[in-house]
N, C-alpha and C positions, 0 to 999 in steps of 0.2 A: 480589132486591136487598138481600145481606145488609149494605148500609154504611148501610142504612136503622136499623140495631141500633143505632148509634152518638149517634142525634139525641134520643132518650130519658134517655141519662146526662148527655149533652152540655148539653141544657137544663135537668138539675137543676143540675149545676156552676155553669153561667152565672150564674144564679136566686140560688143561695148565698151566690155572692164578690159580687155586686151588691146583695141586700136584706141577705146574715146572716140569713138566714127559712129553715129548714129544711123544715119542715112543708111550707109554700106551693111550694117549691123540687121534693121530691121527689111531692106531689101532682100538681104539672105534668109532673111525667116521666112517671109512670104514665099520667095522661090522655093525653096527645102517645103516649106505646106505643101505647094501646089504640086511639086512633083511625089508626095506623098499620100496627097488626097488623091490624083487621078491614078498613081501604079505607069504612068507613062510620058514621055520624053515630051513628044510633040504636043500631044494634050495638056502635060503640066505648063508648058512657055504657054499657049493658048489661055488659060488657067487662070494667070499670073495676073493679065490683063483685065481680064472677069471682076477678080477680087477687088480691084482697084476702084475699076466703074462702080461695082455694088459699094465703095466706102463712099464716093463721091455725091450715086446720084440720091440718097435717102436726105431727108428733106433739113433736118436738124444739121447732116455736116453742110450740105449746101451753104445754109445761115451761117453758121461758124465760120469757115472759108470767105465765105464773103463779108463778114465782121473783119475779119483780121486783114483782108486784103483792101477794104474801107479806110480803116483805123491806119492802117501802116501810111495809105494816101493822107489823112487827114495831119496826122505827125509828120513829114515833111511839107508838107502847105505851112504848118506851124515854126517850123524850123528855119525855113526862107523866109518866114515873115518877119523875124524875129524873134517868135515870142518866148522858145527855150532858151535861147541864151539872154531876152531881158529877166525872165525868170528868176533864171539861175545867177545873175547880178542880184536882183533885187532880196531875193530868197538868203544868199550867200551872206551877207551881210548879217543876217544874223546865226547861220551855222556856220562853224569858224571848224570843226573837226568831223572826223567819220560819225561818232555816233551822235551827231545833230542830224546828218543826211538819213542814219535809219531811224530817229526819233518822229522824224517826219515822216515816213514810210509808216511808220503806226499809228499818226497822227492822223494820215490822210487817208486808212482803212474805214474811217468814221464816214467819211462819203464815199466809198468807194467800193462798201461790201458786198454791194448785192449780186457782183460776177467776178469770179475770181480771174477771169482772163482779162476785161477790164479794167482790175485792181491792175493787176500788172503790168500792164501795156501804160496806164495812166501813167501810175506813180513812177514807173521805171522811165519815163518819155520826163518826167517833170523834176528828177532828181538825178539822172544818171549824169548829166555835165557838171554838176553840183559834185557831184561824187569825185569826177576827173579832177576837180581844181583841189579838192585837198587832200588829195592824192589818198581817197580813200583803196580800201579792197573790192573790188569789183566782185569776187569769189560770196564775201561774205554777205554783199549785196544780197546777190543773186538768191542766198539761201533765205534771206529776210524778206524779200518779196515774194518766195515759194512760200511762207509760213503763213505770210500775212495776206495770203488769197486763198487756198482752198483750206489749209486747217483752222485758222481763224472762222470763214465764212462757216463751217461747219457749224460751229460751236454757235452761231442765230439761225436761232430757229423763227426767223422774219423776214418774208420780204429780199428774199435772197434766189437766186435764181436757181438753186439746188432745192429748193423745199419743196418744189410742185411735185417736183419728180420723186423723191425721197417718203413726200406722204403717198404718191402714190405706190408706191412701191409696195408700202406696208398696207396700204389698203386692200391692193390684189390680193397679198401671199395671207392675210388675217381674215377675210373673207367666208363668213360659213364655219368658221372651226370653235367660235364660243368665246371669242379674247375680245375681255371688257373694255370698256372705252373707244374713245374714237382714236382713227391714224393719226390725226395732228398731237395727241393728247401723249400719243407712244413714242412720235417724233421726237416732241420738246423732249419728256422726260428721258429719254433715252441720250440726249446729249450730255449729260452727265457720264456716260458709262463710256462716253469717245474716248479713255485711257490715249492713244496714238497723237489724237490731236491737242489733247491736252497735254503732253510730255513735251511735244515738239513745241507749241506755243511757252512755254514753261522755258526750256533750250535756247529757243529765237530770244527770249527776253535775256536770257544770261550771256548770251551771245553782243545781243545789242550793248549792255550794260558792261559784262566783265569781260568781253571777249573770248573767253572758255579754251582759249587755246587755239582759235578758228586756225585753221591753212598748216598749222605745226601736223596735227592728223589727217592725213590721208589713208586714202585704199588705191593702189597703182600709181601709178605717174604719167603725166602724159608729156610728150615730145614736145622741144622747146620749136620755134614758128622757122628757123635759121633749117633745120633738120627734115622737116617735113615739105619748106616749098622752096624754089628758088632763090636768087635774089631780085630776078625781075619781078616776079609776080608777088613780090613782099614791097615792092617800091611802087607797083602797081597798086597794090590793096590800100597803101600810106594815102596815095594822093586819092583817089578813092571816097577814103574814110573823111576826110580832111574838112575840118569845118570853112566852109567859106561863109562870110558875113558878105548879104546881098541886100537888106535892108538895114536900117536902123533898129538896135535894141527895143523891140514895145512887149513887155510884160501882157498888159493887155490882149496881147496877139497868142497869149495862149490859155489864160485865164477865161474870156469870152468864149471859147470854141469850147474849151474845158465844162463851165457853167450850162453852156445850150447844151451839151451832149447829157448831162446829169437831169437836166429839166425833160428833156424828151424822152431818156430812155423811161427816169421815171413813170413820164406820161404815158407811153405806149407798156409799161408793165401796166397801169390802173386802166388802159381802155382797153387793151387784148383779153383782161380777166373779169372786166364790169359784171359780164353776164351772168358771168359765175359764184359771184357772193354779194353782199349787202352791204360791208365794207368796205371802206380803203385797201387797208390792211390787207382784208383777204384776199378783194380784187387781186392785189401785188401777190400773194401767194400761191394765189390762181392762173395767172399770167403765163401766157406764151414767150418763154427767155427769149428762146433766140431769135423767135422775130420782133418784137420788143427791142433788143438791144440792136439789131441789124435796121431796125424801122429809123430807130434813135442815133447810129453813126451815117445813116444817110441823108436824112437831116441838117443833122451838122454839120457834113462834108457840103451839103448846098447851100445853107446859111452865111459858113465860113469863108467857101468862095465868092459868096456877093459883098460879102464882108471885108475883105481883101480886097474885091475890084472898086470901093469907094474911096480907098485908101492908093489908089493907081497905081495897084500891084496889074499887069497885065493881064488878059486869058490866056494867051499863049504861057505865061508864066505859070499861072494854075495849073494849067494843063500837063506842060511839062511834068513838075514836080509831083503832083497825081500820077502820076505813069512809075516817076521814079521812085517813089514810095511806097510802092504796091511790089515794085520791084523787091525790095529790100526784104518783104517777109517770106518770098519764094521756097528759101529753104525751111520755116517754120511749113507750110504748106505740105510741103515733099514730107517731113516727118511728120505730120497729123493724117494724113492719109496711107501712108505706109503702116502707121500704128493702128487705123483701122481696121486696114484689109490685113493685117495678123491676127488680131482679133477676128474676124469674118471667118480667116482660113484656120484657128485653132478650134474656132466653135465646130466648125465643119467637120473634123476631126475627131471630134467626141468629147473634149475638154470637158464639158460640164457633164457627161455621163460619167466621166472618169472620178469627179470630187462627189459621186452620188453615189459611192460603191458600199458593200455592208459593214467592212472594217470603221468606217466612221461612225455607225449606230453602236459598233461597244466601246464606246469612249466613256471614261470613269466619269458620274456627275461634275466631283468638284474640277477638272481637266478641261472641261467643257468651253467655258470662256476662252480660258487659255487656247486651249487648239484650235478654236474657230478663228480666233484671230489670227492666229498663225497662219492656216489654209488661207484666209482670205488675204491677209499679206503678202505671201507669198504669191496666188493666182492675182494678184495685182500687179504687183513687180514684175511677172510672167507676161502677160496680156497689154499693160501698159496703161490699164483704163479703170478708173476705181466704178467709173457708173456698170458696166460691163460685169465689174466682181460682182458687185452689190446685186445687180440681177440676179448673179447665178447661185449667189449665198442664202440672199434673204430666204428661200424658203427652207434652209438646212436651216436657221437658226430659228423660227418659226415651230419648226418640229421638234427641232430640238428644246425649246420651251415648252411645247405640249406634254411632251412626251417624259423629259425630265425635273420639272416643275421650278428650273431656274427662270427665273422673272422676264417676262416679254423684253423690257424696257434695256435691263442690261444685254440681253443676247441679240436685241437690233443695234444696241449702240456698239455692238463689237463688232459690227458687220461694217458700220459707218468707218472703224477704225481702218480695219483690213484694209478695205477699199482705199483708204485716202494714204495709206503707204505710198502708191503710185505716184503722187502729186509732189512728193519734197523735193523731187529732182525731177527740175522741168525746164523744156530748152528753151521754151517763150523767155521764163527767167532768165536764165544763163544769154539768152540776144537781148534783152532790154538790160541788162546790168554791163553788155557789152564786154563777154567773155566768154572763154567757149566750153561747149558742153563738157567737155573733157574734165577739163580744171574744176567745175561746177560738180561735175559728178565725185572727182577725186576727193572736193575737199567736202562736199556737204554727206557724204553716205557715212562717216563714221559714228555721225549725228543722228542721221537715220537710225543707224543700228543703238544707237543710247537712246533714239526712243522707244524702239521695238522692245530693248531689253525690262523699260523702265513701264512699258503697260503689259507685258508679260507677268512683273512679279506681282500690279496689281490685279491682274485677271487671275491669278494663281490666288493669292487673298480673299477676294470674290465669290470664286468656286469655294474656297474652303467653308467662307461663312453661309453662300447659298446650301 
């Protein structure tokens, strides 16, 4: 019974748009799989556990987890040094309004493309107090550093830490079946036909510039902070949040840690991949992300602290605030791993048997675009993981090229689409824009759906002229 696969995503979604509780949302998927997958009580809580371990100990999340759990230390080192709030002095001075804070946010995608969780951990650590003082939208933030990390970074096809993975993808599924050209050749060109992420990049720009209505449209509402907790633990969380200034303003103190972490992650994308091309370039294309970026935030986190102790910032002080800063991403933690082990326990379930059934093979030619993007949209938003869709698509669209003689190039670039649905609404955003997932999801999905609608009509176009 693989539509059984479907009642696990289905009850995180529910959960989401109803509470804005993520944690609670994707924990209830997981349990609801596991007691599905095994047919029993004791076995599915046993289950539970399982699934978790399997998201943790594969080697790719390891890296990630420990990037974010690096990164989070390395941003409060920076924070007690100074260097955010010389920063955002010095920085301030010349954005005087909100859309100088997101002007900068596009400006500083230019160094910052080659990971879209680094984009945003960066730029949201180097603007987000920027933001507080001219009392911009934290919401509309949030949705401007969603665009300008994974649908941006889509759109280069360079040197970005999605293209190893993405050509290879298309190298497996194209393998032996007759389709001219090489993967990197089908990659580039096929970025043209990302309809998704070009709507939303399109959006994010009209957004930055005319505002578009940002926060007037919502889908649901979420509870104001007086409703949902106490008042000790709202006076708690205040003093908490609370900027304390413990050194002197130095700019410096975050630009330096900034610069080292772009030089090495650099470096370690061109030495992890030397082996494998002849290039720079390619090397970087070639390149093992995530240890690469993991090799390069630890690094920087030892450089920065030597860096600091010249400056008779204490070790005990380092230390500390390493501890507390790792602290602080705990919950991004808790939902990257629960959104795996759903994924684990949907796949378990039959998920990808289920989008491989016969009613998909009589899909009308000109239909074709359109619908794929749609399944893979939608098993996005399901699943939570555009690399996970893309796995499971790439080889329907593949065949579906073979077999219907719609063009390789556009029918992988609608898989790139599908997949990066997942990505507009993301909590790392909504915690580095300093606002919570709730509000982030309320105000940014109506946008979502005006991009969906907006590569729909050209995928409907597409097909008619294919």
């Amino acid at each position: 019974m693989k539509w059984l696969a479907i009642i696990p995503p289905l009850i995180t979604i529910i959960i989401t748009f109803k509470t804005k509780k993520l944690i609670p949302a994707l924990f209830a998927g997981v349990v609801v799989g596991a007691f599905l997958h095994t047919r029993s009580l004791f076995n599915g809580i046993t289950a539970i556990g399982g699934y978790i371990i399997d998201a943790v100990v594969s080697e790719d999340s390891a890296y990630t987890l420990g990037f974010l759990i690096a990164f989070g230390a390395l941003a409060d080192l920076i924070e007690m040094a100074g260097g955010i709030s010389g920063f955002s002095d010095r920085v301030g001075k010349w954005i005087k309004g909100e859309k100088g804070v997101f002007a900068w946010a596009w400006f500083l995608s230019l160094f910052t493309f080659f990971d879209s969780s680094f984009h945003t951990i960066a730029v949201g650590t180097m603007l987000s107090p920027i933001l507080q003082k001219v009392k911009g939208s934290k919401e509309k933030f949030a949705f401007i550093l969603s665009v300008t990390s994974l649908q941006l970074i889509l759109l280069i096809p360079i040197a970005t830490a999605y293209l190893g993975y993405m050509v290879g993808l298309v190298t497996n599924n194209i393998k032996g079946k007759g389709i001219p050209g090489s993967a990197y050749t089908i990659v580039v060109k096929s970025v043209l036909w990302n309809f998704f992420s070009w709507s939303m990049i399109l959006i994010a720009v009209g957004v930055t510039i005319f505002g578009l209505g940002f926060g007037k449209f919502r889908i649901g509402k979420t509870m104001e902070e007086e409703d949902e907790f106490t008042k000790g633990h709202i006076e708690k969380e205040a003093g908490t949040g609370k900027l304390i200034e413990e050194y002197p303003k130095k700019s410096s103190n975050l630009l330096v840690p900034v610069v080292i972490l772009l030089i090495s992650t650099v470096f370690f994308f061109w030495w992890t991949g030397r082996k494998d091309a002849t290039t720079f370039f390619g090397a970087i294309s070639a390149a093992k992300f995530n240890v690469s970026i993991f090799a390069g935030i630890m690094l920087t986190l030892f450089i920065t602290s030597i860096y600091f102790l010249f400056q008779k910032i204490s070790l005990a002080e380092i230390e500390a605030h390493i501890i507390i800063g790792a602290e602080k991403v705990v919950s991004l933690l808790i939902i990257l791993v629960l959104s795996w082990a759903l994924t684990i326990v949907t796949e378990e379930l039959g998920f990808n048997k289920l989008i491989s059934e016969g009613f998909i093979k009589s899909i009308p030619k000109m239909l074709i675009p359109s619908v794929l993007f749609l399944i893979a949209g939608v098993i996005a938003y399901t699943i939570g993981s555009s690399w996970a869709t893309w796995a499971l698509i790439m080889p329907l669209a593949v065949n579906f090229a073979l077999n219907s003689g719609v063009n390789i190039e556009i029918m992988v670039g609608t898989v790139w689409a599908g997949g990066a649905v997942a990505d507009v609404i993301s909590p790392l955003s909504s915690q580095m824009a300093d606002t919570s997932f709730g509000e982030h999801l309320s105000t940014s999905f109506p946008y979502v759906i005006a991009g969906v609608i907006l590569s729909l009509v050209g995928y409907l176009v597409v097909g008619f002229i294919a």
